[in-house]
C-alpha positions in Angstrom: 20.3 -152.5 40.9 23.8 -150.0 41.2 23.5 -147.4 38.9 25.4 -147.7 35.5 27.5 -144.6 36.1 28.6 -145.9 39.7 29.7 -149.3 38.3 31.6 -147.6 35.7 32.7 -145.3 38.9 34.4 -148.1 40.5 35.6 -150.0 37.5 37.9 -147.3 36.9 38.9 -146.8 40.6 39.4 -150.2 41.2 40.3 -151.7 38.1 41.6 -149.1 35.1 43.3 -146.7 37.2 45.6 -149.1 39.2 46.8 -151.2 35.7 47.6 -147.6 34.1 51.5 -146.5 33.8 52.9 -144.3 35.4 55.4 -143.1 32.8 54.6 -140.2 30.6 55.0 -140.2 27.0 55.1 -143.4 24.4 58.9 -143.0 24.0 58.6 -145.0 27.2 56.4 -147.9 25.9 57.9 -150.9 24.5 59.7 -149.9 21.1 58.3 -146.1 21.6 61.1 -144.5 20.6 61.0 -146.1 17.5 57.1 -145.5 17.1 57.8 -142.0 18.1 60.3 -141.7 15.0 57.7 -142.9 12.4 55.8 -140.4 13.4 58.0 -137.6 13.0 58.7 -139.4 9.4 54.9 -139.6 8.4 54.0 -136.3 9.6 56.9 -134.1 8.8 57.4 -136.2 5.4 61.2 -136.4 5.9 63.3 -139.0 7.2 66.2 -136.1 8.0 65.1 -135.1 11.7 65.0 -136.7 15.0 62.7 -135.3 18.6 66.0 -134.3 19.8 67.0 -132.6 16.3 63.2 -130.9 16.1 63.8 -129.5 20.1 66.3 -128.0 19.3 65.0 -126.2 16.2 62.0 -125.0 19.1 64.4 -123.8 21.2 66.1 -121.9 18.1 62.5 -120.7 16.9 61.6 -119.7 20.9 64.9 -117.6 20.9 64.3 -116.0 17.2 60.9 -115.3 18.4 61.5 -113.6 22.1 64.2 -111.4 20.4 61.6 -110.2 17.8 59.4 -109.1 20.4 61.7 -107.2 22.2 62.2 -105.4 19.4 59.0 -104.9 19.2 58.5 -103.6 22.7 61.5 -101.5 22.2 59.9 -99.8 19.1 56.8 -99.0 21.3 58.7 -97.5 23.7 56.8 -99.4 26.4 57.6 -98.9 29.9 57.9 -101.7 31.6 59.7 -105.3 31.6 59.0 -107.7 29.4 56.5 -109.1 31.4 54.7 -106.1 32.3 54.4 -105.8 28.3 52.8 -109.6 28.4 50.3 -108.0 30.9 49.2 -105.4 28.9 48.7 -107.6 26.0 46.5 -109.7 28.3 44.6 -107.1 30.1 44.4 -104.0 28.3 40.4 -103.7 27.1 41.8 -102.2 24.1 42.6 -105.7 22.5 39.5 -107.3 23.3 35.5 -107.9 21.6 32.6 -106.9 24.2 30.1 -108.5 22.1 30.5 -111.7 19.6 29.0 -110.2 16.5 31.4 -107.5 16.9 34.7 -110.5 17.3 32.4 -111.6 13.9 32.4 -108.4 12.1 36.4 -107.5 12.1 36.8 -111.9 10.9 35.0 -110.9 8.3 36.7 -107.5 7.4 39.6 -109.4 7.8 39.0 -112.1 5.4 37.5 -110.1 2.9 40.2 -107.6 2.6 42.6 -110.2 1.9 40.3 -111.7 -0.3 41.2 -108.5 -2.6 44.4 -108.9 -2.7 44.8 -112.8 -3.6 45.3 -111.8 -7.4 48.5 -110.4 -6.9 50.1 -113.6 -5.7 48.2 -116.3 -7.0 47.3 -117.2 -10.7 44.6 -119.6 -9.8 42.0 -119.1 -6.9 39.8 -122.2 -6.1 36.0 -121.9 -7.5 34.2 -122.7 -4.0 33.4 -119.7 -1.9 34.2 -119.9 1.9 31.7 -118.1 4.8 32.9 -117.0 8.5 30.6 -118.0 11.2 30.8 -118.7 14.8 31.8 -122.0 15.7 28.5 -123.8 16.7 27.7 -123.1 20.7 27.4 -126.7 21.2 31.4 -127.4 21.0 32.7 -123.3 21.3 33.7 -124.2 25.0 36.1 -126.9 24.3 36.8 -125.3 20.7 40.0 -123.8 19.4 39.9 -120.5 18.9 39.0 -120.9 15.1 39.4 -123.5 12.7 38.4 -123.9 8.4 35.9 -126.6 7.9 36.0 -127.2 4.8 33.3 -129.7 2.0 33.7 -131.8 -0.9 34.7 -130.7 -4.0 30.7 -132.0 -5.3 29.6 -130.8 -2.3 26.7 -127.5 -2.8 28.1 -125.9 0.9 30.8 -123.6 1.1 34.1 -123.6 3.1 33.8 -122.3 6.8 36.1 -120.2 8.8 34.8 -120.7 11.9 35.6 -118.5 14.6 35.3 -119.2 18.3 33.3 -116.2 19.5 32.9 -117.8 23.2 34.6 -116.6 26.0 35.8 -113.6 24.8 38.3 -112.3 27.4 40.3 -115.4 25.8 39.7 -113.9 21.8 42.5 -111.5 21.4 42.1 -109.4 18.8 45.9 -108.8 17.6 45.5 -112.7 17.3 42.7 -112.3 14.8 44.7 -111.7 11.7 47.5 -114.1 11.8 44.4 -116.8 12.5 42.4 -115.6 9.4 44.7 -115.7 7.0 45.9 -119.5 8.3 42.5 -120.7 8.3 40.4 -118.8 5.2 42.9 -117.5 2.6 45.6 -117.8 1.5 46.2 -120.8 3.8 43.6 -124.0 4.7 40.5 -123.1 2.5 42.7 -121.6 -0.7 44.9 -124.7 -0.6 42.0 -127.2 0.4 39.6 -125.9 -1.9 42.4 -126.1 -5.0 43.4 -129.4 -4.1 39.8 -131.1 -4.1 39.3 -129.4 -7.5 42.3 -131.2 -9.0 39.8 -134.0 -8.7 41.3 -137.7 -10.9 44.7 -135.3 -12.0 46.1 -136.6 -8.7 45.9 -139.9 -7.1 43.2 -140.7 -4.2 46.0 -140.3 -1.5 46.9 -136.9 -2.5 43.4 -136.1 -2.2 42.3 -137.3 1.0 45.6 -138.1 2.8 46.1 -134.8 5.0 49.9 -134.2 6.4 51.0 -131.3 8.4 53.9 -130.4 6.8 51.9 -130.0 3.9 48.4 -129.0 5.7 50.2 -126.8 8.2 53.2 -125.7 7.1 51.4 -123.9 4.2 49.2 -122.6 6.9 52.4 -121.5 8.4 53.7 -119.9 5.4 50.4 -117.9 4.9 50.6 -115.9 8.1 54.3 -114.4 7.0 53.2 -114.1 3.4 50.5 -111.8 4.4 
C-alpha cells in the first residue's frame, strides 16, 4: 500500500496545483472587486472609502511617517543615511533581550507602569485583572510578536498579554512599548474587558461581533495616547 502522505504528495502535484489560478488577489475572481468592497464596508464600518481611496491614505501615512523619522534621526544627530540609521536599529545589541525572562521582565514593567496612570484618563477601568506571559512554546515560532488573549466575562481566568519571547534577535525592544500598550491597557484588554462587562445593556452582536475599526483602531489610538 503507497503511503498516505505520498498519495496526498501527488494529488496535489498532479491534480490541485495544475487547476489553481494563476492570478493573484480575489479582485481578479468572478465579481471580486465587488467582494473586495464589502469587505472594506464590513471591516472599516463605512461605506465612504474604496481600495484605491484607502492606498492612497497608506501612501499619505508612509510619507507622514518617513518624515517623522527623519526628524527623529536629525534630532539624534546620527551620522549616517537613512539607512545606515535602519541598520543600527536592527543591529545595535543595545535594543535587544539576551535572555527571555529578561524581554518578560521590562513587559511587565511596562504594563504595570501604565497601569498607574489609567486613572487620569479613564473614569471606569474593567474589574478583570490581565497577566503577561510568554506566548506558549508550542506556537511562539509562527506567533506574532505579542498578542492579548483575552476570557469571558464569567470566566475565573484573567486577560493575557502574551508576549513572543522566541527568537529574540527578532524582539526589539523600542518596539515593546507601543505593543504593550495596544495589546494590555489602554487598548485590547481595557476595551475588551469593559465591553464583556456591559453584559445584556448591549445586544449579542455588540458583544461577540469583533471589527477592526473598532477592535484595532482603538488599539491604534492607544499607542499615541500613551
Amino acid at each position: 500500500m503507497i503511503p498516505l502522505f505520498i498519495r496526498i504528495k501527488d494529488f496535489f502535484e498532479s491534480v490541485y496545483l495544475p487547476n489553481t489560478r494563476t492570478t493573484l488577489g480575489i479582485s481578479e475572481t468572478p465579481n471580486g472587486h465587488e467582494y473586495y468592497q464589502n469587505r472594506i464596508d464590513f471591516y472599516i464600518t463605512s461605506i465612504e472609502y474604496t481600495a484605491e481611496s484607502i492606498h492612497r491614505i497608506g501612501l499619505s501615512e508612509v510619507s507622514r511617517i518617513r518624515t517623522e523619522m527623519e526628524q527623529v534621526i536629525e534630532d539624534l544627530e546620527f551620522k549616517g543615511s537613512f539607512e545606515d540609521f535602519l541598520s543600527f536599529l536592527r543591529t545595535d545589541k543595545q535594543f535587544y533581550s539576551t535572555k527571555p525572562k529578561e524581554l518578560l521582565m521590562i513587559a511587565r514593567d511596562m504594563a504595570k507602569r501604565v497601569d498607574a496612570q489609567l486613572p487620569r484618563f479613564f473614569k471606569t477601568l474593567p474589574r478583570k485583572p490581565y497577566g503577561v506571559a510568554p506566548v506558549p512554546d508550542a506556537v511562539a515560532p509562527k506567533y506574532t510578536g505579542g498578542r492579548y488573549v483575552g476570557t469571558d466575562a464569567e470566566s475565573t481566568e484573567p486577560g493575557y498579554y502574551w508576549v513572543n519571547t522566541y527568537d529574540l534577535p527578532s524582539r526589539t525592544l523600542y518596539t515593546l512599548p507601543a505593543l504593550t500598550v495596544h495589546e494590555a491597557v489602554p487598548g485590547h484588554h481595557l476595551q475588551g474587558s469593559l465591553n464583556a462587562e456591559l453584559g445584556e445593556r448591549i445586544p449579542q452582536f455588540r458583544r461577540d461581533l469583533y471589527l477592526s475599526a473598532y477592535g484595532e483602531g482603538w488599539g491604534l489610538y492607544s499607542e499615541f495616547l500613551a
